[in-house]
C-alpha positions in Angstrom: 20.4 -40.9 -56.8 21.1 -44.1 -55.6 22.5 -44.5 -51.8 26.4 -45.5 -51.3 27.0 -48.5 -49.4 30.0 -47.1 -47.8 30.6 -44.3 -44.9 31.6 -41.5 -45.7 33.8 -40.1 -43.2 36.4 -36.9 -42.4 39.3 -36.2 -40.2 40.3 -32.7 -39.6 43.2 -31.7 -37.8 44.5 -28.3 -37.3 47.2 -26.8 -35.0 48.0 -23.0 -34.6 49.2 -22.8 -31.2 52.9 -24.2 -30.5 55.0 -24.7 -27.0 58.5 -24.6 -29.3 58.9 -20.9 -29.9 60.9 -21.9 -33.0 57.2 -22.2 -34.3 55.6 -19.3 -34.9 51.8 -18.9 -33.8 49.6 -19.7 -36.8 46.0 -17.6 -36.9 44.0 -19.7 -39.7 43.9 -22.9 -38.9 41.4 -22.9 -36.5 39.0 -21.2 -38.1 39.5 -23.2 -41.1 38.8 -26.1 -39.6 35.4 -24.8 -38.5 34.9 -24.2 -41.5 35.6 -27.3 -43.7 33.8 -29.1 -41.0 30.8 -27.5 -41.4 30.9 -27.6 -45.2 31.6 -31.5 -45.3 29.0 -32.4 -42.3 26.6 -30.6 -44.4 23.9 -32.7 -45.4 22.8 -30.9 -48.3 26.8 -30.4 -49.2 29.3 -33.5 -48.2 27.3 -35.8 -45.7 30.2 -36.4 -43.6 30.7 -37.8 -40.5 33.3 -35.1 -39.2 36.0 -35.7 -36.6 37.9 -32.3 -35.6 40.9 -32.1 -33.3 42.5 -28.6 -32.8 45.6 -28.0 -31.1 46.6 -31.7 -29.5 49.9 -33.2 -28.9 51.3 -35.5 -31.8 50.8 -38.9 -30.0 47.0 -38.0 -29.8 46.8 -36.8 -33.3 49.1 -40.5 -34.2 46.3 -42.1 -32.4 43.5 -40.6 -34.1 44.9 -41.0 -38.1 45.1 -44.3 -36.9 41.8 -45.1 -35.4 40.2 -43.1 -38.3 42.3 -45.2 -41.2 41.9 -48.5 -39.2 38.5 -51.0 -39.7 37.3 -49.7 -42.4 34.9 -51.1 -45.9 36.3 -50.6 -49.5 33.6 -48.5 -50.3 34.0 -46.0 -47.5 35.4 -42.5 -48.5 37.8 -41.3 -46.0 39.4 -37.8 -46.2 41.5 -36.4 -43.8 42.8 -32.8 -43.3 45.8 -31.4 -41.8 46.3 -27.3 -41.2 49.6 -26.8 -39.2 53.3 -25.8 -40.1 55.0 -28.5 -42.4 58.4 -29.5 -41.6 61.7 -31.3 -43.2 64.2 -32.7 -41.3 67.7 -32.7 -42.9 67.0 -35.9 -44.9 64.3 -34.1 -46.3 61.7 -36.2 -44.6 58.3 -34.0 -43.9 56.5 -33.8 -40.6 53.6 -32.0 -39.6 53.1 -29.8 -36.3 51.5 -30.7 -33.4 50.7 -28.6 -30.4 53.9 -30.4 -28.2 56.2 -30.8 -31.1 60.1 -29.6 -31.1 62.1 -28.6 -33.6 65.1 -30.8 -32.6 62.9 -33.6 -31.3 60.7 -34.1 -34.8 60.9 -38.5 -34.9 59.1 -38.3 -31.0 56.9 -35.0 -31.1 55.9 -34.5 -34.4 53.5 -36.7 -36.7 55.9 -37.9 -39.6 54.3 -38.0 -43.0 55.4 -41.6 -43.5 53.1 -42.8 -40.7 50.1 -41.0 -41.9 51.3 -42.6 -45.5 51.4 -46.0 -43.8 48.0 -45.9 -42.6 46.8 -45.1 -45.7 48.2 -47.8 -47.5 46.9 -50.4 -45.1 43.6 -48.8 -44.9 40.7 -51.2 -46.5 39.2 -48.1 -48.1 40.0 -47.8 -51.4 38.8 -44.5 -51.4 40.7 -41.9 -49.5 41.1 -38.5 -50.1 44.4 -36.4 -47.9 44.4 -32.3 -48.2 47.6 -30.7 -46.5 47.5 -27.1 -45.9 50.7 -26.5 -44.8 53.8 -25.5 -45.6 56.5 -28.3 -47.5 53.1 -30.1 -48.0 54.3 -31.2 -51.4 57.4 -33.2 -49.9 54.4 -35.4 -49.1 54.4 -37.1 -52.7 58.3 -37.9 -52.0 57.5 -40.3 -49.0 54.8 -41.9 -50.9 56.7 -42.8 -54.3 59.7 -43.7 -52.4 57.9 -46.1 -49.4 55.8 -47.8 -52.0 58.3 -48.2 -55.1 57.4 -48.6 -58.7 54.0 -47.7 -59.2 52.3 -51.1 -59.7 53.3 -51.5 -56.3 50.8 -48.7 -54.8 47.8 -50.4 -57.6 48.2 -53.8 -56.2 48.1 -52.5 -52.6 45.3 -50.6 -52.9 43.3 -52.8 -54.7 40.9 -50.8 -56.8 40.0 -47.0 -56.6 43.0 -45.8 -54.4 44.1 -42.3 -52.5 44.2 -38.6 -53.9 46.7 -36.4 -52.2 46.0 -32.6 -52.8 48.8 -30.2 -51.3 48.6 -26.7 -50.5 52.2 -26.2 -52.0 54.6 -27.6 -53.8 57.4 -26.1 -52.5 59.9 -28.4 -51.7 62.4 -25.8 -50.3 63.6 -25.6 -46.1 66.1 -24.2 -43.7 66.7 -24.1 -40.5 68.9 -21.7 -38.3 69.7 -23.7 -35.1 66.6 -23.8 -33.3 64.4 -21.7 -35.2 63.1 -22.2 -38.8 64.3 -19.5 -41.3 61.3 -19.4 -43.2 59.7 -16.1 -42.4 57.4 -15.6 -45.1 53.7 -15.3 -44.3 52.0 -18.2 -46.7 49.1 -17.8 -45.7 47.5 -21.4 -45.6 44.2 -20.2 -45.1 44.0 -19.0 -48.8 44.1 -22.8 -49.7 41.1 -23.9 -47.2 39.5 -20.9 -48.1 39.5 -21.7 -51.9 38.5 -25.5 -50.6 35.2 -24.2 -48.7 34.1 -21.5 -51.4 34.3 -24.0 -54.2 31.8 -26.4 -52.1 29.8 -24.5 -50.5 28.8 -22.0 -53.3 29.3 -24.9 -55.9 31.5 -23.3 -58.2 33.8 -26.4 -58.0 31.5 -28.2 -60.3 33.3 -27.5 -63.5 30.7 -29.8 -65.9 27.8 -28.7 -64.1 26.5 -32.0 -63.8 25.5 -31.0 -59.7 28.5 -32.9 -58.4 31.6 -31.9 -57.3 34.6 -34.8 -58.4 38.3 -34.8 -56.7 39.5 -33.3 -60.0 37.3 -30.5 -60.3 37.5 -29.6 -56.5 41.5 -29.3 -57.6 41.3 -27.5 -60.3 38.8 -24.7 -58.8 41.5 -24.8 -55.6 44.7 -24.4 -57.8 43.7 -21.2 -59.8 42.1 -19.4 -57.1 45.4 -20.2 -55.0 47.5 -18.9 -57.7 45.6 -15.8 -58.6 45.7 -15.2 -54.6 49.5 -15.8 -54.2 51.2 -17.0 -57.1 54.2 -18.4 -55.0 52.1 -21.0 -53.7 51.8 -24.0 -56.6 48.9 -26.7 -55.2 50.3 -30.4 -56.2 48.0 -33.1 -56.9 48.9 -36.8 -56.6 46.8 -40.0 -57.4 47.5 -43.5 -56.9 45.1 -46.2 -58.6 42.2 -44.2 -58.9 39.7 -45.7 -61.0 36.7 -43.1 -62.5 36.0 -40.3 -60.2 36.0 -40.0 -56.7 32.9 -37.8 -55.6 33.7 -35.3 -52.9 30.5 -33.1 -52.5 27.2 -32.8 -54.0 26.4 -29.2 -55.5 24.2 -27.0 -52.9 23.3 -24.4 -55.2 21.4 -25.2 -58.4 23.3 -25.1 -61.5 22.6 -22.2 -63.4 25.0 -22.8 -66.5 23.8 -25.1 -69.1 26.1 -28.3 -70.1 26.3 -29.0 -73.3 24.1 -30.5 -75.4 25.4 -33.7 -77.8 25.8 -32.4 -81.2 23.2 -35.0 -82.4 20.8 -33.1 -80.2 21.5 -29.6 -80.8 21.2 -30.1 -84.4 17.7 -31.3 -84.5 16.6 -28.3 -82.3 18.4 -26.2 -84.6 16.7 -27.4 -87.4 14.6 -25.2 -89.7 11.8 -28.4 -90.1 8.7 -27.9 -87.5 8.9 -31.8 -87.9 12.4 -32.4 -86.7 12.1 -30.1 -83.9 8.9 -31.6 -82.4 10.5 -35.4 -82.6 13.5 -34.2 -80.6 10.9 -32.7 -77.3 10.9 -36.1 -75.5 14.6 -36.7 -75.5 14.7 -33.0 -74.1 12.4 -34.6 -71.8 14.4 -37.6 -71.1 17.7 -35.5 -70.2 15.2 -33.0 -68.1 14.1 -35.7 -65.8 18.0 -37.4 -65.8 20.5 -36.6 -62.8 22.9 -34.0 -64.7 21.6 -31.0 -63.5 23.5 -29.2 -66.0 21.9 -31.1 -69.3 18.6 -30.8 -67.4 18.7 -26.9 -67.2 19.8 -26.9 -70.7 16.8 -29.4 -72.3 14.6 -27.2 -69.9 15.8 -23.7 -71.8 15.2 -25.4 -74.8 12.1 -26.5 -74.7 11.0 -22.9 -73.4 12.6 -22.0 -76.3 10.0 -24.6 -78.1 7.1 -23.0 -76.3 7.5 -20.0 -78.5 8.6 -22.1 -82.0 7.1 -20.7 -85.2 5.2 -23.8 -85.2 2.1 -24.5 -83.4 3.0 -28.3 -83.3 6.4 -27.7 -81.5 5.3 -25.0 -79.1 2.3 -27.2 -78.2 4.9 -30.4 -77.7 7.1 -28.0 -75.5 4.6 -26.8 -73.6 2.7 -30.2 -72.2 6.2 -31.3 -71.8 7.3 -28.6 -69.2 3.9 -28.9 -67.9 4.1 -32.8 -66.8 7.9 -33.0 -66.4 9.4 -33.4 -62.6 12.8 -32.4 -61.4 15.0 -35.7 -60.6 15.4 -36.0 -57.2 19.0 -35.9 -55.5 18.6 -36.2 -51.7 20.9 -39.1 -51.0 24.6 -38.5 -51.1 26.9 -38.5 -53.7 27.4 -41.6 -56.4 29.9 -44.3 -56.5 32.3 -44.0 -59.3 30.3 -46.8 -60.9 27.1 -44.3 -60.4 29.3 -41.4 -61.9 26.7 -38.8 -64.3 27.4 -38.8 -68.0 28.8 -35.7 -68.5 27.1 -35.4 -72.5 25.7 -38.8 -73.2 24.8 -39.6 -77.0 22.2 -41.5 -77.8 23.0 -44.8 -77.7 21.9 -47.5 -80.4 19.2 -48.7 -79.0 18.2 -44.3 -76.9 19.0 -43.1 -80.4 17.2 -39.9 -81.7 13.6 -40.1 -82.7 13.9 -40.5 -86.4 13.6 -37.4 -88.3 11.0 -37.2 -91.1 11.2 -37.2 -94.8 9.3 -34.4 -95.7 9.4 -31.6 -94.0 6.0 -30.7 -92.1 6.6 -27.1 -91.7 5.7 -26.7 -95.5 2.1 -28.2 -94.6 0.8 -27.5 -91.5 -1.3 -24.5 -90.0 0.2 -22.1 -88.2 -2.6 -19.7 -86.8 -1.3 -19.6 -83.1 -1.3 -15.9 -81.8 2.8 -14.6 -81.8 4.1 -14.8 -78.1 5.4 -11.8 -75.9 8.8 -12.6 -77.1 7.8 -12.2 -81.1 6.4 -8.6 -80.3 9.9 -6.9 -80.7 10.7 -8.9 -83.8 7.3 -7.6 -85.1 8.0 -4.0 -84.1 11.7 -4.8 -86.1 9.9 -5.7 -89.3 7.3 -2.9 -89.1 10.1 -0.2 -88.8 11.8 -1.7 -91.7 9.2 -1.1 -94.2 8.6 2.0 -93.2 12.9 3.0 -93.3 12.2 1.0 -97.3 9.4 3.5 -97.9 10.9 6.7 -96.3 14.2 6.0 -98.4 12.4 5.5 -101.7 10.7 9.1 -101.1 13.8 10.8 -100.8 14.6 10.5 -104.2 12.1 12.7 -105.1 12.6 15.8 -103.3 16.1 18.1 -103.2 18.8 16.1 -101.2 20.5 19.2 -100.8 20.6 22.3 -102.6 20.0 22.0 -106.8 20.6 18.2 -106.2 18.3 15.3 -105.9 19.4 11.7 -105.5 17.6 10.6 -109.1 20.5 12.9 -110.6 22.9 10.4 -110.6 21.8 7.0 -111.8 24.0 5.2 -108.9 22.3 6.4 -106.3 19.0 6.1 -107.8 19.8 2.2 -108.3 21.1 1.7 -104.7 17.7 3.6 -103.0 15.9 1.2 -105.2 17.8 -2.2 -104.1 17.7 -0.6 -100.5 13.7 -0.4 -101.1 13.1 -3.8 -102.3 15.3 -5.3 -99.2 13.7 -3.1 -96.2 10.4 -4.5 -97.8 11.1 -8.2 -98.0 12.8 -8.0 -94.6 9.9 -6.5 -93.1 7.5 -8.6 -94.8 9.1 -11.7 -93.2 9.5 -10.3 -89.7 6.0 -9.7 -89.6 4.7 -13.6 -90.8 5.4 -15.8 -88.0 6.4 -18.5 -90.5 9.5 -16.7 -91.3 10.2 -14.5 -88.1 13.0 -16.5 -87.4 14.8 -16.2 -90.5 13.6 -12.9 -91.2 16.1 -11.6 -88.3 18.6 -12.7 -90.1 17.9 -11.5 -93.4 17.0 -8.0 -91.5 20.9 -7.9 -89.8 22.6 -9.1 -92.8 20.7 -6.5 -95.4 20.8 -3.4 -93.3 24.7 -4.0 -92.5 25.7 -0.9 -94.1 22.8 1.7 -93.0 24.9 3.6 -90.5 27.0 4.7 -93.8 24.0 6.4 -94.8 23.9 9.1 -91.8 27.5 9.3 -91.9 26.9 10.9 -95.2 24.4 12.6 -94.2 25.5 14.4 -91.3 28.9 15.5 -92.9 26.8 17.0 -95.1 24.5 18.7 -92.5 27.4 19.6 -90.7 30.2 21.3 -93.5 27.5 22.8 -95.5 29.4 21.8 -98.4 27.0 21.3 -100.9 24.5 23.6 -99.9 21.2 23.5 -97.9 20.0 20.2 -96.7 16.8 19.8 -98.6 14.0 17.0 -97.4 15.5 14.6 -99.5 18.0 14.2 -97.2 16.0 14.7 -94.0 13.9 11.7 -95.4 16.8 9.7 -96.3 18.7 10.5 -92.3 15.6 9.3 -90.5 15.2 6.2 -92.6 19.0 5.0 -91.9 18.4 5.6 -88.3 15.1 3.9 -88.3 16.9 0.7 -90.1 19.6 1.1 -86.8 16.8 1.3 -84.4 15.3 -2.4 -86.3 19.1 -4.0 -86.3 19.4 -3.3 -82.8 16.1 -4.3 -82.1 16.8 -7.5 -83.6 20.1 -8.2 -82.1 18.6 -7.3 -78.4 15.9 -10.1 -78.7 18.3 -12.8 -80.4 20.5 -12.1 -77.2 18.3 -11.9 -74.2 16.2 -15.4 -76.0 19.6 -17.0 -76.3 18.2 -18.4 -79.9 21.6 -17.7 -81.5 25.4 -18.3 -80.9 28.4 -18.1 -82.4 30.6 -22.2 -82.4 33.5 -23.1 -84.3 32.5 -26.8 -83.4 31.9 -28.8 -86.5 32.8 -26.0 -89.3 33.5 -27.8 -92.5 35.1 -26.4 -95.8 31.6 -24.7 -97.0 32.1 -22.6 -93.8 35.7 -21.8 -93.9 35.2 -20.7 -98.0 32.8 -18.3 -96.9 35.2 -17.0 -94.2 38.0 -16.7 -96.9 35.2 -15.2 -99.1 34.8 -12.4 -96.9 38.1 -11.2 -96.4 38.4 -11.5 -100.0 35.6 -9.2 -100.7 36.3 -6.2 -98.0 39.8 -6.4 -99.3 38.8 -5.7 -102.4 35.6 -3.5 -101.6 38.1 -1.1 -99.4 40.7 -0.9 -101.8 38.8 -0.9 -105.7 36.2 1.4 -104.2 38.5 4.5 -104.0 39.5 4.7 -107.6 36.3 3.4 -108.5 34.3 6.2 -107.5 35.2 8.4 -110.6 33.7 5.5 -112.9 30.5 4.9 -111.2 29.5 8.1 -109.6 31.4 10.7 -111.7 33.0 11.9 -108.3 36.2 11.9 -107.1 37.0 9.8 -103.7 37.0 12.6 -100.9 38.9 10.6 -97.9 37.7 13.4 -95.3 34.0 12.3 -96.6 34.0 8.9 -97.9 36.4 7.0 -95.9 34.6 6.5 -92.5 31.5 4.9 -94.9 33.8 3.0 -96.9 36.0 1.4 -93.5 32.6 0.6 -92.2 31.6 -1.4 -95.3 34.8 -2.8 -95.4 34.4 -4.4 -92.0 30.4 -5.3 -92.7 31.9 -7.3 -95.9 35.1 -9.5 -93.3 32.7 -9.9 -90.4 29.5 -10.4 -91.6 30.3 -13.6 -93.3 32.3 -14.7 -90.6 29.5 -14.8 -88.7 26.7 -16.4 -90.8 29.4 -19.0 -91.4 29.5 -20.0 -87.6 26.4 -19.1 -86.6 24.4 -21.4 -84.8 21.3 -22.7 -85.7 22.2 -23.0 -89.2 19.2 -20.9 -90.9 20.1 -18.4 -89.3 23.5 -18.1 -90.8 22.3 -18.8 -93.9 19.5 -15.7 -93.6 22.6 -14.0 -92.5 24.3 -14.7 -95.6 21.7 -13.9 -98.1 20.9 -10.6 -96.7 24.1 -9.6 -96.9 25.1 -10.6 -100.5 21.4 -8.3 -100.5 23.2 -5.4 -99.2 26.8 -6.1 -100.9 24.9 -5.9 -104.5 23.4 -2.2 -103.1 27.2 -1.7 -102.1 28.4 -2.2 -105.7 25.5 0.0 -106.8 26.5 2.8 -104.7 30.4 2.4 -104.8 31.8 0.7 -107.9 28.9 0.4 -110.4 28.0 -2.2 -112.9 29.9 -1.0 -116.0 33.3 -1.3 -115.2 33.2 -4.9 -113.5 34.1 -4.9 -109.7 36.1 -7.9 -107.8 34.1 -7.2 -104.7 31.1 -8.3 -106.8 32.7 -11.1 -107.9 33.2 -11.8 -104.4 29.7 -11.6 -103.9 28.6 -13.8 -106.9 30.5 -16.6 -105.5 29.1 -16.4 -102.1 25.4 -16.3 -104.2 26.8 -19.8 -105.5 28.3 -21.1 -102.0 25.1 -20.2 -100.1 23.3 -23.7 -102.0 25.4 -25.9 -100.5 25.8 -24.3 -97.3 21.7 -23.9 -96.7 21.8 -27.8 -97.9 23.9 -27.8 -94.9 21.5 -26.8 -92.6 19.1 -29.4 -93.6 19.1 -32.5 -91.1 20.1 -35.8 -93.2 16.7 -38.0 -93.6 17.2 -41.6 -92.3 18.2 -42.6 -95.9 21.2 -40.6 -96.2 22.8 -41.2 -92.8 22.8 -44.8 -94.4 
């Protein structure tokens, strides 16, 4: 970063021992002070210059505010602290507490907020940053609007970036009761100096995760930790012709949230082309080397994400990349407001995107790299599922239970066989590293309803109902499970890799139809399957039985699509997608049949037709059509 021209300088003042015994003994603000001192002398933290006075008499405290405000540069940050008891005389004016002051003597012993605002309107610095922890601290903003007029007034005066007031309260209440004040609650400033150090030193002030901690941010991490801690207390915020952000602290502790990406960026990383992916590995490498810590840590998760791409190409790109790239260093002090980190930059007209091919190279290129530790579940996944496809397809042979086998009714005889054919194909391409990645997908969406299976099937073992369990049904339990054990499998390894998530950001109507598609469909599935039942399987519907099955389909049919339709990157949602319209047509097979026409397959058929546009939708545009 580059070095500030100005100083960057604090004044802390604290009182919590009082000769008027109309003012009770305070126990934080000495400690407190200690505390923000240290935080803001901290190199590594604030890089102030820290002045401290605890417990003085008010014309010494006068004295310092105005030494500290006085001969100053523009570009000098000044902030100045006050820890003490707040008081309002009866014309509502607000003083603050010094070691000598009296009640009835406030104009002579106390330090009157309309000097301390004086100062900081003749001040050269255009940067100055006041914190009141004190009681009546929001009576503050009062003096200021009404010493200073209409608000071009303060502008002009300060000439440029201005003053941030934050307040500990914004109570605006007082009494007194002769001599003593009536206030007898126990506000407990400290919780607002406490929040003030915490969010610095630990860095949790930095909302955007860009590694520095603005004025805003500080107040926003101060105001909800104070009102989760005391919700009587209400921090107040006031600014007066600030321009961009004024920079209180750098972050200490390094960010480990991501920012954001630009949308721009994300896509191409998302993208299902090897080609597209691999152009988009230097602007990761751009934004790693930049001075946003939190779009570095994000291009850095992404391109170890790369290092284990499908494609040799991108892996290869990802991994030189991470190899040769240094971390930007930050040892000088915080930015200027003209310095200020983009938050998300897009690339600009002449930084845009490297261009994104034509034709896909993924179709073409060799991809004989060995699968990385992270592929070996996925693997494992696809392996199981072949061998659930097989096991289920053998059960039809033997008894299912007693004088029954599952070939005796053609329903259940069609649905093994769909079943079969997807457990197959899923497995298939979990195991070729071309198509791991969508094969995950497929896998989750096509094997959606196998927990309906032992459902069945342990009813059945445990009522006895229909007789003996045969092997049949043994064979067809453990494949089910063995199709659970995959899913969750799958859905482990998506979560700890971070590959996939869930974004409503940029959802257009293909998107939304699907969602109204699926609630459509289980609608329709939960309440046609019921009487359908006696058509297709020549059984009546036997709630104690079927219904826990059917509710879970139901919800498979609303959620499922709902998810592929948000699902980030794109083909996976689309995967998503087909292997569930795989599963819903096994659905119909086993619950409604063919003959009598079913509105939960209709359902179904116009996903089938939605999914074209909606996998054109993955697709990055080619230079052509951005035109």
């Amino acid at each position: 970063m580059t070095t500030m021209d100005g100083a960057r300088s604090a004044l802390i003042i604290a009182t919590d021992q009082y000769t008027d015994p109309g003012l009770r003994q305070l126990r934080a603000p000495a400690s407190d002070a200690r505390a923000l001192a240290a935080v803001l002398r901290d190199p590594a933290i604030g890089g102030f210059d820290v002045h401290t006075l605890l417990n003085e008499p008010a014309h010494e405290v006068n004295l310092a505010v105005e030494e500290f405000f006085a001969d100053r540069r523009p570009d000098d940050l000044l902030l100045a602290y006050f820890s003490c008891h707040g008081i309002k005389d009866e014309d509502g004016e607000l003083y603050f507490a010094a070691e000598n002051t009296r009640l009835l003597r406030l104009g002579a012993t106390a330090v009157a907020a309309d000097f301390v605002n004086r100062r900081m309107g003749r001040s050269r610095s255009r940067r100055i940053v006041l914190l009141l922890d004190c009681c009546y601290a929001g009576a503050f903003e009062r003096g200021m609007t009404a010493r200073a007029g209409a608000g071009v007034g303060i502008e002009t005066q300060l000439g440029g970036r201005g003053r941030a007031v934050i307040t500990a309260s914004s109570a605006m209440e007082y009494a007194f009761e002769g001599d003593e004040l009536a206030d007898t609650q126990d506000l407990q400033p400290s919780v607002f100096t406490s929040a003030l150090v915490t969010g610095l030193q630990t860095g949790d002030a930095d909302r955007d995760q860009d590694g520095m901690v603005a004025l805003d941010e500080l107040y926003d991490y101060v105001y909800e930790k104070v009102r989760a801690a005391t919700p009587n207390q209400t921090p107040g915020k006031w600014t007066f012709g600030v321009q961009g952000d004024l920079y209180v602290a750098r972050r200490a502790r390094p960010v480990t949230v991501p920012a954001a990406l630009p949308h721009q960026l994300q896509d191409a990383i998302d993208s299902p082309f090897a080609g597209v992916r691999a152009a988009v590995v230097q602007e990761l490498v751009r934004l790693l080397q930049g001075r946003h810590a939190g779009l570095a840590l994000a291009a850095r998760q992404a391109l170890e994400r790369f290092t284990s791409d499908d494609s040799r190409t991108v892996a290869n790109a990802a991994a030189e990349a991470l190899g040769s790239a240094t971390a930007p260093v930050s040892a000088e002090p915080p930015p200027t407001p003209a310095e200020k980190p983009v938050a998300a930059p897009a690339p600009s007209p002449a930084q845009k995107l490297p261009e994104i091919p034509a034709a896909p190279e993924s179709f073409t290129e060799a991809t004989t790299a060995p699968p990385v530790r992270d592929d070996y579940p996925l693997i494992a996944a696809g392996a199981l599922a072949i061998l659930a496809a097989v096991l289920e397809f053998l059960a039809l042979f033997p008894e299912f239970v007693s004088g029954f086998r599952l070939t005796d009714v053609p329903s259940n005889t069609l649905s093994v066989v769909i079943a079969t054919a997807l457990g197959i194909g899923v497995g298939v391409c979990l195991l070729m590293p071309r198509t791991r990645s969508v094969g995950a997908g497929l896998l989750l969406g096509a094997v959606a309803t196998a927990p309906a299976g032992p459902m069945y099937d342990i009813n059945f073992l445990i009522t006895g109902n229909y007789g003996e369990a045969g092997a049949g049904l043994w064979l067809d339990l453990i494949a089910n499970v063995a199709l659970i054990v995959a899913a969750t499998v799958v859905v482990i390894t998506l979560v700890r890799k971070g590959s996939v998530h869930i974004t409503l950001r940029r959802t257009g109507l293909v998107s939304w139809f699907i969602v109204l598609l699926g609630v459509a469909g289980a609608a329709a599935l939960f309440f046609e399957s019921q009487d359908a039942f006696v058509a297709a399987r020549n059984q009546d519907f036997v709630p104690e039985e079927d219904m826990l099955p059917l509710i879970w389909a139901s919800t498979m049919a609303l959620v499922l699509p709902a998810i592929a339709a948000t699902a980030r990157p794109r083909s996976f949602g689309v995967a998503l997608l087909a292997g569930w319209i795989g599963c819903g047509v096994n659905v119909v097979a086993f619950n409604t049949g063919f003959e009598t026409g079913s509105v939960f397959g209709y359902t179904l058929l116009a996903l089938l037709v939605v999914i074209i546009p909606f996998a054109r939708a993955a697709q990055p545009l080619t230079r052509d059509a951005k035109r």
